[in-house]
C-alpha positions, -999 to 999 in steps of 0.1 A, spaced: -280 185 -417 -256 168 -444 -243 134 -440 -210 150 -436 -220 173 -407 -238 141 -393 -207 123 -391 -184 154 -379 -208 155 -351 -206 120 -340 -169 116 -343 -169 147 -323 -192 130 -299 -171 101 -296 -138 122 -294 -154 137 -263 -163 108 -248 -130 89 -252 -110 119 -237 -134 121 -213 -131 81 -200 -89 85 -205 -88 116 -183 -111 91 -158 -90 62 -159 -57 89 -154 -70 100 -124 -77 66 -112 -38 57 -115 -29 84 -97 -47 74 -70 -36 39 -74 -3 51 -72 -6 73 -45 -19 45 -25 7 19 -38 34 42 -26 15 46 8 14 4 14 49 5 1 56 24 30 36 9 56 54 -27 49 90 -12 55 81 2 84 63 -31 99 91 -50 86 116 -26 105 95 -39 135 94 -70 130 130 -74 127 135 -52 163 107 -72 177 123 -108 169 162 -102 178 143 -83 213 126 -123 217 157 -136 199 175 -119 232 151 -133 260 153 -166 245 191 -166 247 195 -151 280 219 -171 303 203 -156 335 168 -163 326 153 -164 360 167 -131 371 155 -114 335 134 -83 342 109 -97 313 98 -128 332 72 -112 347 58 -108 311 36 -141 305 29 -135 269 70 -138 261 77 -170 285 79 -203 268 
């Protein structure tokens, strides 16, 4: 084997490898991105409840006829 070849081989080798690790880390934002998108998602969607939840409380805690409220009998939403 000539020191030509030699070197052919190992910038062949090391072609490989770096192709190898890119497609690797590629995959790995995908996922990332995939998942991103998912959580993205997931914290509209609890913020849209949150909002409902607070003007429902927002509601009770306004209420003129508070006695006579069907939610009193809840103990977790009386002050």
């Amino acid at each position: 084997m000539t020191l030509e070849s030699a070197l052919l081989a190992a910038l062949s080798a090391v072609t490989t490898a770096l192709c190898w690790v890119v497609k690797l880390m590629y995959a790995r934002l995908l996922k990332a991105e995939e998942t991103v998108e998912e959580l993205r998602q997931e914290m509209e969607r609890l913020e849209r409840e949150n909002g409902h939840n607070s003007a429902k409380v927002s509601m009770f805690e306004r209420c003129p006829k508070r006695q006579d409220c069907p939610f009193t009998n809840l103990g977790h939403l009386t002050p």
